[in-house]
C-alpha positions in Angstrom: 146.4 33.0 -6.5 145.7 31.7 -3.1 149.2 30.2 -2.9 150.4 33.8 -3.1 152.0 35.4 0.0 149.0 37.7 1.3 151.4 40.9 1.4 151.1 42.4 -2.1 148.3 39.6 -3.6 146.6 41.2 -5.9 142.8 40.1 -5.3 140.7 38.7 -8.4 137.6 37.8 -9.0 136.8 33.7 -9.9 135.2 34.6 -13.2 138.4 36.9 -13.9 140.8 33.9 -13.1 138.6 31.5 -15.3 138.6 33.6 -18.1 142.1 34.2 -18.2 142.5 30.1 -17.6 140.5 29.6 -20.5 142.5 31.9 -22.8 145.8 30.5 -21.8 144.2 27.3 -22.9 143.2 28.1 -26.3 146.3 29.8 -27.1 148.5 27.2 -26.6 146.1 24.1 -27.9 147.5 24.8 -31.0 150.9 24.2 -30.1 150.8 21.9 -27.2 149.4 18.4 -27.0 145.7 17.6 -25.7 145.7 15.0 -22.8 142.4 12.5 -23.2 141.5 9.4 -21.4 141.9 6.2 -22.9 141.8 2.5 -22.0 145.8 2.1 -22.0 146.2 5.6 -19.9 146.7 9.0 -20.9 147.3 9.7 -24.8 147.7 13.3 -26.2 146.4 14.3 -29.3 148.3 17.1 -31.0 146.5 19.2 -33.7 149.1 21.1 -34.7 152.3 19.1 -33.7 152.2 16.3 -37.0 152.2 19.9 -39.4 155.5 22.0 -37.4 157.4 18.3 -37.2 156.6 17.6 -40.6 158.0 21.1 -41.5 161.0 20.5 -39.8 161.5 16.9 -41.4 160.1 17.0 -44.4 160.2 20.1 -45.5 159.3 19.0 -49.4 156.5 17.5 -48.5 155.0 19.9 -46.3 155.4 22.6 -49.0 153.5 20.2 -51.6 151.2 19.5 -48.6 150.2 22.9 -48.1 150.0 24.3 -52.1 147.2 22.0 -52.7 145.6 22.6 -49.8 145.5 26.4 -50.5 144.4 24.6 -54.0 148.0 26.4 -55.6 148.8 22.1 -56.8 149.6 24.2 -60.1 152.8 25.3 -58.4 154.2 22.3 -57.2 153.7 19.8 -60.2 156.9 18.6 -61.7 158.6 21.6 -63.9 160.8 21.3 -67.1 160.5 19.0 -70.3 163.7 16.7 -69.9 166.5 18.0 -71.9 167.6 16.3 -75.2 163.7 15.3 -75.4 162.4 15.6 -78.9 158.3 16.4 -78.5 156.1 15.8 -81.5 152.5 15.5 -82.8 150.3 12.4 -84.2 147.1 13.5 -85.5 145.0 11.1 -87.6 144.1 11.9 -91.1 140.1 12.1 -90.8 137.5 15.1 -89.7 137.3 15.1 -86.1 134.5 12.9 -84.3 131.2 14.1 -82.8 129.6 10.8 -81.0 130.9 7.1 -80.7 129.1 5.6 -83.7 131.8 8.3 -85.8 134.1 5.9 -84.1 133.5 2.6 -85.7 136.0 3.2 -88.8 138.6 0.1 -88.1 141.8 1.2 -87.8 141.7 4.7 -87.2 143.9 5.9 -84.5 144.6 9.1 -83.0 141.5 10.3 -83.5 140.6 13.8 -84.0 137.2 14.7 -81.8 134.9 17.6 -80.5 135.1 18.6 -76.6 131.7 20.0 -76.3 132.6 21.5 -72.4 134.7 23.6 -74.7 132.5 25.4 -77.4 133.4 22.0 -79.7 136.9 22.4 -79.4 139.1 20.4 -81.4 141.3 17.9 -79.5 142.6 14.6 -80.2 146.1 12.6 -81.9 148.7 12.2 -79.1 151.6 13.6 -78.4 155.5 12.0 -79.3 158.1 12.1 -76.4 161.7 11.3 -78.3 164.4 10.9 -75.6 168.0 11.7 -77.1 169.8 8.5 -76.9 166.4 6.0 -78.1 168.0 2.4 -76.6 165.8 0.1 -78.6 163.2 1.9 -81.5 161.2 -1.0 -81.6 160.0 -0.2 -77.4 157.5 2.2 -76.6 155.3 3.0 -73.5 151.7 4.8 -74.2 150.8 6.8 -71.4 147.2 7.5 -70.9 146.7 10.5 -68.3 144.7 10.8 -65.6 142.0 13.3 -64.2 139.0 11.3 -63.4 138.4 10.1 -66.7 137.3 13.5 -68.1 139.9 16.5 -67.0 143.6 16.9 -68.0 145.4 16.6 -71.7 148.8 15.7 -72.7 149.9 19.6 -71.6 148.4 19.8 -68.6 148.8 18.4 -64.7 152.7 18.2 -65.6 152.0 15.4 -68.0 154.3 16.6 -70.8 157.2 16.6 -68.3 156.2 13.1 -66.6 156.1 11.8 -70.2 159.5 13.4 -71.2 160.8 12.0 -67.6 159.6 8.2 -68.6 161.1 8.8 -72.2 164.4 10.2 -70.8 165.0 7.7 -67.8 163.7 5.0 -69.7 165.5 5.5 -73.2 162.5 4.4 -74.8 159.5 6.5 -77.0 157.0 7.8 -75.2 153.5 8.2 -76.7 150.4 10.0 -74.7 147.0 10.2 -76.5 144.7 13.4 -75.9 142.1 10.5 -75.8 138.4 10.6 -75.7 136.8 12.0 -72.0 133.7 11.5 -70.4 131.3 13.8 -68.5 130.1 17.9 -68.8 127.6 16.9 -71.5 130.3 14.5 -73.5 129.0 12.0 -75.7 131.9 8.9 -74.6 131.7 6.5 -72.5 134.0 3.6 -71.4 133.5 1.1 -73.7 134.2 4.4 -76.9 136.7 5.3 -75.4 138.6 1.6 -74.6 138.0 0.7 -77.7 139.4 4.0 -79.5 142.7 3.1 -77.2 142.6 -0.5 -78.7 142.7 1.2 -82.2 145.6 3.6 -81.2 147.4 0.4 -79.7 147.1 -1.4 -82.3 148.7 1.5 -84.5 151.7 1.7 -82.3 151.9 -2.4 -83.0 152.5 -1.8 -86.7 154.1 1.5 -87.0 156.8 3.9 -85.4 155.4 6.8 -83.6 158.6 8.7 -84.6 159.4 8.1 -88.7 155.3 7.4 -88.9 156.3 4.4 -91.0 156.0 0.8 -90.9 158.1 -1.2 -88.4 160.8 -3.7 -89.7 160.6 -5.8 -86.7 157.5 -6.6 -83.8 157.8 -3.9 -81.2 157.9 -4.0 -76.9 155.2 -1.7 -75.4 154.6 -0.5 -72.6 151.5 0.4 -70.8 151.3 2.7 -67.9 149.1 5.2 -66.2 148.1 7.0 -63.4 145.3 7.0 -61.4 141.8 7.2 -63.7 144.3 6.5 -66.7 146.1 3.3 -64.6 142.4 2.2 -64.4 141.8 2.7 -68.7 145.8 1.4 -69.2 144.4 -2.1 -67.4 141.4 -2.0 -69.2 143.2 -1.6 -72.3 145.3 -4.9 -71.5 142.2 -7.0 -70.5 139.9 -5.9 -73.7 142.9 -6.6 -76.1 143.4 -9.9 -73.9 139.7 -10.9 -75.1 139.4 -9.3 -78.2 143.0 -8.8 -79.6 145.0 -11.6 -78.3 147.7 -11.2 -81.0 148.8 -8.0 -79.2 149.9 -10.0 -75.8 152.9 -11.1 -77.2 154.4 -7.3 -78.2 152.9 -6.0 -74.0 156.3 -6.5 -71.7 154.9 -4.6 -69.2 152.2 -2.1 -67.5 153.2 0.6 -65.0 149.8 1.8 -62.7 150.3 4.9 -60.9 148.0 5.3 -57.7 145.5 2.9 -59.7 142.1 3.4 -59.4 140.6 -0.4 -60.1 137.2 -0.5 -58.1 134.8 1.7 -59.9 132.9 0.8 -57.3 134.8 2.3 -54.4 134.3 0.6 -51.6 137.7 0.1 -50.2 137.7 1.6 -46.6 140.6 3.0 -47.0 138.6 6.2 -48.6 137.4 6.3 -45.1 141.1 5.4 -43.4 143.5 7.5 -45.4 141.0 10.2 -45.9 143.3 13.5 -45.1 142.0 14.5 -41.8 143.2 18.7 -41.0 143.3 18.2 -37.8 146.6 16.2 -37.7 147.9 16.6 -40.9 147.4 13.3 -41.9 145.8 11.0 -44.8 145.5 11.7 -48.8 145.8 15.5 -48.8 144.4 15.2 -52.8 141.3 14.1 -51.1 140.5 17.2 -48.1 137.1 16.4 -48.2 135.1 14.7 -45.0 136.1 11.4 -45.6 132.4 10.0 -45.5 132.1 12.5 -49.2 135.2 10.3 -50.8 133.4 7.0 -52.3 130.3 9.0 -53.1 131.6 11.3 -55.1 133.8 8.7 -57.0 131.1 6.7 -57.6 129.1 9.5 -59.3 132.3 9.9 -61.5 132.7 6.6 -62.4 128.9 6.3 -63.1 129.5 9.1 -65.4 132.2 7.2 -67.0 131.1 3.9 -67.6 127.9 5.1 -68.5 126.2 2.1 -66.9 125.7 0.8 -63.1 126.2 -2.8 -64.6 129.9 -2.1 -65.9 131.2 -1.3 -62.4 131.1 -5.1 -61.7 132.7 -5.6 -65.1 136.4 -6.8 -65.2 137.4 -5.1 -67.7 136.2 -1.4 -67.2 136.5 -2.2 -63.3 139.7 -3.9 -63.0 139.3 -4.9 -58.7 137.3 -8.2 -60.6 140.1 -9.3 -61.9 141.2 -10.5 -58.5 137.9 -12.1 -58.0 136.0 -15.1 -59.7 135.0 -12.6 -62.8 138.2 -12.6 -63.8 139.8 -15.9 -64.0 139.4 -16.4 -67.5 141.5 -13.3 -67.8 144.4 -14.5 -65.4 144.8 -17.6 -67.3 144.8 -15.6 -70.9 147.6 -13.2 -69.2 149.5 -15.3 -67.6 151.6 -17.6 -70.0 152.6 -14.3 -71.6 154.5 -13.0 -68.8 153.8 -9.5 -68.7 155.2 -7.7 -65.6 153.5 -5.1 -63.4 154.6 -2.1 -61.6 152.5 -1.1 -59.1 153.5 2.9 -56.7 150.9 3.7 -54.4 151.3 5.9 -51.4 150.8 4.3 -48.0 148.6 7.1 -47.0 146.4 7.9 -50.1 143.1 6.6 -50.3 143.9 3.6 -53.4 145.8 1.8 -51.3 143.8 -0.7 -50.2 143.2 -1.3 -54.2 146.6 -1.7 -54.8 147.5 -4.0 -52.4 144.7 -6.3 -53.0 145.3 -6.3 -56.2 149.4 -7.5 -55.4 148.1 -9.9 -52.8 145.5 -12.0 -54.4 146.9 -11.9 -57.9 151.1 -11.7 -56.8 151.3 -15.6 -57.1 149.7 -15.9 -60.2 151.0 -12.9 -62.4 154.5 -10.6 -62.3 153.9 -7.9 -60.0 156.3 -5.5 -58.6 154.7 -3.0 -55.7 156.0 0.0 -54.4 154.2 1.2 -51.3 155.9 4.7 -50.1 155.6 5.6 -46.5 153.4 8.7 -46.4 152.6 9.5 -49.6 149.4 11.1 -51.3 148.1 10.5 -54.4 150.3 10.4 -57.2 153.1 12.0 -56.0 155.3 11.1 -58.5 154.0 14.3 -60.4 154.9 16.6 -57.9 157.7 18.4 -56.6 158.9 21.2 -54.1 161.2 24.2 -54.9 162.2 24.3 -51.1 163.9 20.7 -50.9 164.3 17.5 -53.0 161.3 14.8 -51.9 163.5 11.6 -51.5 159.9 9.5 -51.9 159.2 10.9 -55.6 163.5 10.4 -56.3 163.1 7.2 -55.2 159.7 6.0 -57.1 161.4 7.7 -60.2 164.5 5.8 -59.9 162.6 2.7 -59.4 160.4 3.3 -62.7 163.2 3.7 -65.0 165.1 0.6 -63.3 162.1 -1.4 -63.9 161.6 -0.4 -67.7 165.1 -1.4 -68.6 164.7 -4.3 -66.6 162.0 -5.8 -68.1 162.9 -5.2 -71.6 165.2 -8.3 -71.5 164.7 -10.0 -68.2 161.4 -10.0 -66.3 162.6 -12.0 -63.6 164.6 -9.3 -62.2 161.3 -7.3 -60.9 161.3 -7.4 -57.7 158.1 -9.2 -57.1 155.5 -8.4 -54.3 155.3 -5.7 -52.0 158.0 -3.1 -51.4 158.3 -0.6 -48.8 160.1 2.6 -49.1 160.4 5.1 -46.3 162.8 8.3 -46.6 166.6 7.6 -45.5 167.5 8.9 -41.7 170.5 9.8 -39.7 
């Protein structure tokens, strides 16, 4: 104002000119960069700039990004049952279960059981993905879900279409078990609910999920999960490796999805990738204050296993494989040559699992990990109407690659870690 020619200067007061200084201010700190001090000069932080570019860029991720923060997830989780996919039923021949010691019958599989969250609802058995064109009947992958070891089924979270996906890209049989969960007044814990996937493993060992009769030849399974279920799919492999050492042999492979192996959780990286809404950045499946993260996994995981002990145990904690608890383990695994496929987003809060896990055990067992440059938790299962996500193409075509690979070649995987970061002009 007082650079203003003093014909026709309009006079204000320096509370007026403050006022409108600070408005001006806050209406563009949303859009425009914030200038701080800093040891190597001036750096600008920009709220709002990370979301608009990422719009612009990325526009499938932003979508996904902002449906789960307006906690619409539902609405961006992969669509469609893959065509040609033939989807069918195994339900065991037994009443259904109402506490662990109902489980001890040897050799029952695909267990019927009450969900006492849901007035005693009946769940249980599994569910049969058929792909059209079945490469090899004797391979089969059983996918165990996710959702914190006590939400989700087979028809829920998009896991019928991820299941019909694997079957489809992969040529082989899927099987996913509506298995045993923990928590909202649930009688199971871990070591039920391991040892109920043991039984359903060893089924799949003997007989074909698809005629329901006896197998003329030893089959190739698969094990994979995602996240909570990547954690019980390793489990799985390291209880059969100490009690059921005649199944190693048939196990080709195990796929983890965002694997959750310290039960623990205490990884910083719940505190480094933690989403943070300021910049749009970090695990946007995990919005709370980052500080919240490993506390409330821990209570989950407590609620799980059912014991504090168990969290240090290698088998229903998995991180203790890479550590002195599990040696015994490595050496069982090892001559049997079972391969490992590892996705974890760079910017989810498991990553610092994952790559542990690839580091300390990559020279010892076959592991193949696929680190994806901005990705959230599991985002495999999710996908945008607005634009394809090259990230979740990518990880797909990766996962099927790897399946056929290692069905007659392991030493194709592509061992260690790879980085993946989407395509640019």
């Amino acid at each position: 104002a007082q650079a203003m020619p003093a014909r026709g200067r309009k006079s204000h007061s320096p509370i007026m000119l403050t006022s409108l200084a600070n408005g001006l201010q806050r209406s563009l700190s949303s859009i425009l960069p914030t200038c701080l001090g800093g040891r190597f000069g001036r750096v600008c932080a920009s709220p709002g700039m990370t979301h608009h570019a990422r719009q612009q860029r990325q526009p499938a991720l932003h979508d996904i990004i902002e449906k789960i923060l307006a906690d619409k997830g539902e609405d961006v989780y992969v669509q469609g049952i893959e065509k040609g996919v033939v989807v069918s039923t195994l339900l065991a021949s037994r009443s259904p279960v109402c506490a662990p010691a109902d489980l001890g019958e040897k050799g029952s599989a695909w267990v019927q059981w009450y969900d006492s969250s849901q007035r005693n609802c009946i769940r249980g058995g599994a569910w049969v993905y058929a792909p059209p064109d079945i490469g090899d009947p004797d391979a089969c992958v059983l996918y165990i879900h996710g959702g914190s070891f006590k939400n989700f089924d087979p028809l829920s979270g998009g896991y019928d279409v991820i299941c019909s996906r694997v079957a489809k890209r992969s040529g082989m049989v899927v099987v996913c078990p509506d298995h045993l969960k923990s928590s909202f007044g649930r009688p199971y814990k871990a070591k039920a609910i391991i040892g109920q996937l043991l039984r359903d493993l060893q089924w799949l060992s003997a007989m074909d999920p698809v005629s329901r009769g006896p197998r003329s030849s030893p089959p190739r399974l698969f094990l994979m999960g995602d996240s909570a279920g990547a954690c019980q799919a390793l489990s799985l492999l390291l209880l059969a490796a100490r009690e059921s050492q005649e199944l190693l042999p048939l196990i080709k492979g195990v796929l983890l999805v965002s694997p959750w192996f310290d039960l623990s959780c205490g990884s910083s990286s719940y505190i480094s990738n933690a989403y943070g809404p300021t910049g749009h950045t970090g695990d946007v499946c995990w919005p709370r204050p980052a500080h919240l993260h490993p506390v409330l996994s821990r209570e989950c995981a407590e609620e799980y296993l059912g014991s504090e002990e168990l969290m240090r145990d290698v088998i229903f904690s998995p991180y203790w494989l890479c550590r002195e608890a599990g040696q015994d383990l490595v050496e069982i695994l090892a001559p049997h040559k079972i391969a490992f496929w590892l996705l974890i987003g760079a910017s989810e809060v498991l990553a610092g699992e994952a790559l542990d896990f690839t580091q300390r055990l990559g020279q010892r067992l076959l592991v193949e990990t696929w680190l994806h440059e901005g990705m959230f938790h599991v985002f495999m299962g999710y996908e945008s109407p607005v634009a394809p996500c090259p990230s979740q193409a990518a990880a797909w075509d990766e996962m099927g690659r790897f399946l056929k690979a290692v069905q007659t070649d392991v030493t194709g995987i592509r061992r260690g870690v790879n980085y993946y970061i989407q395509p640019w002009n």
